[in-house]
PAMAR-252989 format. One record per residue (C-alpha): x, y, z; residue in one letter. Coordinates in nm, 3 decimals. Example, Ala and Ser with C-alpha at 12.3 -4.5 7.8 and 13.67 -1.06 7.14 Angstrom:
// residues 2
{x=1.230, y=-0.450, z=0.780, res=A}
{x=1.367, y=-0.106, z=0.714, res=S}
END
This chain:
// residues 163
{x=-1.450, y=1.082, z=1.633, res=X}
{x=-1.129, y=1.007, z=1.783, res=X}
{x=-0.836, y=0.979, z=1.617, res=X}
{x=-0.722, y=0.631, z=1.668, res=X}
{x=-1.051, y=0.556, z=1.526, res=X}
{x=-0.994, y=0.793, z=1.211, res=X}
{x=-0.684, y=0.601, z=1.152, res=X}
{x=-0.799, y=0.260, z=1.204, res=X}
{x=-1.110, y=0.348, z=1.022, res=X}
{x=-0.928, y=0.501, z=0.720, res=X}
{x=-0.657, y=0.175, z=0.704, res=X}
{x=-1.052, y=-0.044, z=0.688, res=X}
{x=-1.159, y=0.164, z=0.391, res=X}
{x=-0.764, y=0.176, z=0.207, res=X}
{x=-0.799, y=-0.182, z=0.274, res=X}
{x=-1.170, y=-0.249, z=0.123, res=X}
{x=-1.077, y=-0.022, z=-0.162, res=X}
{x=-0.753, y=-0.189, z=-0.220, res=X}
{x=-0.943, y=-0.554, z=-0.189, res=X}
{x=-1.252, y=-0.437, z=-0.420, res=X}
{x=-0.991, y=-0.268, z=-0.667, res=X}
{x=-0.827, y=-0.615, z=-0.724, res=X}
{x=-1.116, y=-0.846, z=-0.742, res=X}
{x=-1.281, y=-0.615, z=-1.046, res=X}
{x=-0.929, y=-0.651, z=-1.223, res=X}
{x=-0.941, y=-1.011, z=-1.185, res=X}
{x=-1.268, y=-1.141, z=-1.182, res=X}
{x=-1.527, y=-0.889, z=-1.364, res=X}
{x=-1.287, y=-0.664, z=-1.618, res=X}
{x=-1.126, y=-0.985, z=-1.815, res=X}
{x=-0.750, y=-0.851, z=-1.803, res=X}
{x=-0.505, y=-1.137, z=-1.779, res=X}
{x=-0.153, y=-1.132, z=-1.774, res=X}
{x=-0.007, y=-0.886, z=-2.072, res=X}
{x=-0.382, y=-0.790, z=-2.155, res=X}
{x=-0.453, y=-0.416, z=-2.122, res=X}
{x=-0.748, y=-0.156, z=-2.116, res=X}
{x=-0.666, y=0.214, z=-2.151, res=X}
{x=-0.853, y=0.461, z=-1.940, res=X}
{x=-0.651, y=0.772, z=-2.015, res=X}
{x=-0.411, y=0.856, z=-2.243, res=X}
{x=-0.151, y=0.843, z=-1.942, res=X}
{x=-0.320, y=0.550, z=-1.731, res=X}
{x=-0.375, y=0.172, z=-1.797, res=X}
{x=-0.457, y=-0.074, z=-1.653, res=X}
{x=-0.260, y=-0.327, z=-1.704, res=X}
{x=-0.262, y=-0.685, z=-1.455, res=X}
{x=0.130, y=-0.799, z=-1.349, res=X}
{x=0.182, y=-1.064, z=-1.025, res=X}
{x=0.449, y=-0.916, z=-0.829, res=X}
{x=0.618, y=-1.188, z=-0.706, res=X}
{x=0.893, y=-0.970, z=-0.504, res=X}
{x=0.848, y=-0.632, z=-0.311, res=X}
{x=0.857, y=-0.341, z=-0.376, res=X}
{x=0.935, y=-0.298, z=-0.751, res=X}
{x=0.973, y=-0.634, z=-0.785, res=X}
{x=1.300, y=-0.702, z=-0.533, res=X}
{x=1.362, y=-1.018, z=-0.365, res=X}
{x=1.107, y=-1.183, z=-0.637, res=X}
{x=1.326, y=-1.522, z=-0.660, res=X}
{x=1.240, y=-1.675, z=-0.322, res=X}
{x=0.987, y=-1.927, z=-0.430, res=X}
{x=0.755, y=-2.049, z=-0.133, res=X}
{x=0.934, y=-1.984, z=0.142, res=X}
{x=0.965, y=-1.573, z=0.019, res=X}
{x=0.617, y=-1.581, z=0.078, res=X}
{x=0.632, y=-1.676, z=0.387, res=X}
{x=0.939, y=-1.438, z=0.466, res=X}
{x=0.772, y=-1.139, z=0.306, res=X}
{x=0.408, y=-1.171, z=0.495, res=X}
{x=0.609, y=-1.212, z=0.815, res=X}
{x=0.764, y=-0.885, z=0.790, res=X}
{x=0.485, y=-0.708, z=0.673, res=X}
{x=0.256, y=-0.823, z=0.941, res=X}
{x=0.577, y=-0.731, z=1.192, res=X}
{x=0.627, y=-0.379, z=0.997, res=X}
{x=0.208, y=-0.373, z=1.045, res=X}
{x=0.195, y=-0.422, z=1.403, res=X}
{x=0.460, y=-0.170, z=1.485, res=X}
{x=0.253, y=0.082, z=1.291, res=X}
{x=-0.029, y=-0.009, z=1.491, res=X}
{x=0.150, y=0.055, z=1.821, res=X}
{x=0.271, y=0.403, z=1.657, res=X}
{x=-0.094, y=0.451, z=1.592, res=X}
{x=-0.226, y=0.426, z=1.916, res=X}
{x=0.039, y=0.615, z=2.064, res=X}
{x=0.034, y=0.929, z=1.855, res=X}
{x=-0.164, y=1.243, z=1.924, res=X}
{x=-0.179, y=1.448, z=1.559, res=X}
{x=-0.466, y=1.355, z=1.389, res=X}
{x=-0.266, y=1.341, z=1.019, res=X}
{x=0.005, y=1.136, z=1.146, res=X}
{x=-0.280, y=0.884, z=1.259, res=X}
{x=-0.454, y=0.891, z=0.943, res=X}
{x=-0.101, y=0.859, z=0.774, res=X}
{x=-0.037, y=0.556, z=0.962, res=X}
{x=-0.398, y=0.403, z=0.896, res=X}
{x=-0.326, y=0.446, z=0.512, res=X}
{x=0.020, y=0.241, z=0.527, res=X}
{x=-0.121, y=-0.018, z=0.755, res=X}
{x=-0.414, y=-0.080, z=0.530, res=X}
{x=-0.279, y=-0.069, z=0.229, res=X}
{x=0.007, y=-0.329, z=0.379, res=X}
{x=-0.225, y=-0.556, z=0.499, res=X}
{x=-0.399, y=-0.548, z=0.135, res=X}
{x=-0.081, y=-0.680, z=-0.014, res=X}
{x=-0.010, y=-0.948, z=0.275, res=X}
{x=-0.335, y=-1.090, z=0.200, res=X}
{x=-0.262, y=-1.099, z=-0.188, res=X}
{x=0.052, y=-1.271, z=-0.099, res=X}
{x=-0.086, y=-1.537, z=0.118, res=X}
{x=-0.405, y=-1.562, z=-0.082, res=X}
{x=-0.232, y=-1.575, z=-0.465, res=X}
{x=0.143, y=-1.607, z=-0.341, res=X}
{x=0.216, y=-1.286, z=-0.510, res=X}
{x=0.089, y=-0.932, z=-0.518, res=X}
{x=-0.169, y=-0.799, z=-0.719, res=X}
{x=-0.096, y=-0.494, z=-0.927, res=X}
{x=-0.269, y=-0.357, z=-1.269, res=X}
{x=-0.224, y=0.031, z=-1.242, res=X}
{x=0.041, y=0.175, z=-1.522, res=X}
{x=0.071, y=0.565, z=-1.551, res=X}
{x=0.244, y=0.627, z=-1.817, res=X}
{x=0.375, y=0.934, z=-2.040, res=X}
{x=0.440, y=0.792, z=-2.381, res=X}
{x=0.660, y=0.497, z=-2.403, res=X}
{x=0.801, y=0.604, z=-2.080, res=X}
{x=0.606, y=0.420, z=-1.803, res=X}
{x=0.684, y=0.366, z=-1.402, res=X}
{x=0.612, y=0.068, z=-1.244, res=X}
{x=0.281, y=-0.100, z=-1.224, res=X}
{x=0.117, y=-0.074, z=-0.912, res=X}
{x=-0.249, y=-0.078, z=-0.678, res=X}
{x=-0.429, y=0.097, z=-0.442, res=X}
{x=-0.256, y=-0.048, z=-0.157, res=X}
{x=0.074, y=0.073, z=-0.313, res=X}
{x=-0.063, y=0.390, z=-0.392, res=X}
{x=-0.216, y=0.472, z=0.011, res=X}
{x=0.152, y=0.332, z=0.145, res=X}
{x=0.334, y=0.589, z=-0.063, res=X}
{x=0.108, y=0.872, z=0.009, res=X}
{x=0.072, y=0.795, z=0.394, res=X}
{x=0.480, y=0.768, z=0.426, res=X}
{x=0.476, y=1.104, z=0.214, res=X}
{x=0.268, y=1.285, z=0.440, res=X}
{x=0.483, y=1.144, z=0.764, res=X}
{x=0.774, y=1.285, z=0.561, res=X}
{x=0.638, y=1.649, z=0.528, res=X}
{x=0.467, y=1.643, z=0.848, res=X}
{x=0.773, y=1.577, z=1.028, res=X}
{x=0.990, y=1.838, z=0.807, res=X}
{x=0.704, y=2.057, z=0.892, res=X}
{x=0.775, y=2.011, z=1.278, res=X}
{x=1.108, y=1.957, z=1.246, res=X}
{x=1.122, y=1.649, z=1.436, res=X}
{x=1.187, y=1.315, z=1.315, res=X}
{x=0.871, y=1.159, z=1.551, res=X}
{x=0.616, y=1.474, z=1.464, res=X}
{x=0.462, y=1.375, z=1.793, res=X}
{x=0.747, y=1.487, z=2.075, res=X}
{x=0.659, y=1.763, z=2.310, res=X}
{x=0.897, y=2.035, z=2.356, res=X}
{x=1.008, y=1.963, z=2.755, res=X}
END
């Protein structure tokens, strides 16, 4: 398999997983807003519309923040789509695959619900971090693995030959 095709076929299954995560929390487990069922002592789920981005910025926009936001993401999408073609590791492809699908999952929540779905809670007591998805979760891990591949190669592209 080639790797534009590992990356675009890794962003299809971040995306189906993110999608498939989401429709259980909302349609088959019964969680509604402030409703939540423990799976671990450290992890709940727990469901919260995220109106904003990430960690809830910009959430005061109304209507035309939806708009704003899915335009940028889809922009922010495309670029990493271009990068994707265009590299030539394998683990930056698969990095980039990861973001993109996990963006496009929460650009479709936004345009389908007008917010973001999120319902994960890891928590260690009464100290919790923010509640988040799948989508959230492959963005975060693909940018960290850009981050340490390219400290790794020390280069900021992790793709540039040496001339």
């Amino acid at each position: 398999m080639n790797r534009r095709a590992a990356g675009i076929g890794l962003g299809v299954v971040v995306l189906a997983a993110d999608q498939a995560s989401k429709y259980a929390v909302l349609h088959q487990l019964g969680l509604t807003d402030g409703h939540f069922l423990v799976l671990l002592p450290v992890l709940n789920f727990v469901l919260v519309w995220n109106h904003g981005v990430t960690f809830g910025m910009f959430n005061g926009l109304g209507g035309l923040g939806i708009v704003l936001l899915a335009a940028v993401a889809l922009t922010v999408v495309s670029a990493l789509g271009v990068w994707l073609w265009n590299t030539e590791r394998l683990v930056t492809t698969l990095a980039i695959g990861a973001i993109a699908g996990g963006a496009i999952g929460n650009v479709s929540d936004r345009l389908r619900y007008g917010a973001v779905v999120d319902f994960i809670q890891a928590h260690i007591g009464a100290y919790s971090w923010y509640v988040f998805n799948v989508g959230d979760a492959a963005i975060v891990c693909g940018v960290g693995v850009l981050m340490a591949e390219s400290l790794l190669r020390g280069n900021a592209t992790g793709d540039r030959k040496a001339p």
